[in-house]
C-alpha positions as CSV (number, residue, x, y, z in Angstrom):
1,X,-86.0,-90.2,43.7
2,X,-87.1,-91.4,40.0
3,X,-88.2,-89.3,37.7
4,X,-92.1,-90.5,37.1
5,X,-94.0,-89.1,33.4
6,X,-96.1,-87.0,36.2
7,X,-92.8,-85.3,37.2
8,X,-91.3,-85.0,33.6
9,X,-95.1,-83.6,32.5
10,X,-95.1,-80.6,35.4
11,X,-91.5,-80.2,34.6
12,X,-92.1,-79.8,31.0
13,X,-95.6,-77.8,31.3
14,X,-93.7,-75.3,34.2
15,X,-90.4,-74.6,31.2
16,X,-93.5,-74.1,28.1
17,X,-95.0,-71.3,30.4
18,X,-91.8,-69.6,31.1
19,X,-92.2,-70.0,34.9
20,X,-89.2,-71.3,37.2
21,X,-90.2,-73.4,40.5
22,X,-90.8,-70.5,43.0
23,X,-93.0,-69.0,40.0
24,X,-95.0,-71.8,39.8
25,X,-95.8,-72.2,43.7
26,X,-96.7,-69.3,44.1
27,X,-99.1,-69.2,41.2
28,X,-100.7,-73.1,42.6
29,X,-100.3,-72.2,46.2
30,X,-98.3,-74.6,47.2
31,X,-94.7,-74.4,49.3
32,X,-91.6,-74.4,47.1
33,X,-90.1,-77.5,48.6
34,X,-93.0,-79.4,47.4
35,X,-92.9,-78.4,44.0
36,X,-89.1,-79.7,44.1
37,X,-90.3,-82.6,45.7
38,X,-92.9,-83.4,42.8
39,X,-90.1,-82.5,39.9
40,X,-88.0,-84.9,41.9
41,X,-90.1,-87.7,41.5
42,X,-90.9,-88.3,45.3
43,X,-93.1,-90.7,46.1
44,X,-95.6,-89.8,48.0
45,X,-96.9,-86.3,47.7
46,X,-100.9,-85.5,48.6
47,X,-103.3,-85.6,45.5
48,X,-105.2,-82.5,46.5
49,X,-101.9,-80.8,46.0
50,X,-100.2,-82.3,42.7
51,X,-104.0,-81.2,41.2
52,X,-103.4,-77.8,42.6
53,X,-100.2,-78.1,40.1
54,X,-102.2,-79.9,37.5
55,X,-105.3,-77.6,37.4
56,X,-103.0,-74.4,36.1
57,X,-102.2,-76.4,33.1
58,X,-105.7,-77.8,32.6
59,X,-105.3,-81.1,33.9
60,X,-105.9,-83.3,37.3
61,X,-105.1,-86.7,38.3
62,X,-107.1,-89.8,37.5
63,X,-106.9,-93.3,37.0
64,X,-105.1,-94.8,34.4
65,X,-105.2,-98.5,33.1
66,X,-102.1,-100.3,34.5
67,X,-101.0,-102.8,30.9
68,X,-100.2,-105.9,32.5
69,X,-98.4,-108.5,30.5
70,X,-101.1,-111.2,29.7
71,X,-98.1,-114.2,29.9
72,X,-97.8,-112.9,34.6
């Protein structure tokens, strides 16, 4: 799996609060395995969720303006 700036940003967020993995799905209510999934980098993961991640650290997924290179 590669590491996405949405896995590197929970991953980050979950070390500032002082919380390991199991800490942190338990607090979100979500299954351990899928917060080692999202650290991972996988994929495809349900949005509902990664925001149930997000929204303890004040944040939720939205779009984001892709930069494409204006010479494609």
């Amino acid at each position: 799996m590669l590491k996405t700036s949405l896995s590197i940003f929970v991953k980050e967020k979950r070390k500032q609060a002082r919380m390991n993995q199991e800490d942190l799905s338990f607090a979100a209510g979500v299954g351990l395995r899928f917060v080692r999934e999202l650290e991972q980098g996988k994929p495809t993961l349900r949005i509902d969720k990664v925001n149930q991640v997000l929204n303890l650290f004040g944040h939720e997924i939205g779009p984001v303006e892709i930069k494409r290179d204006e010479k494609s």
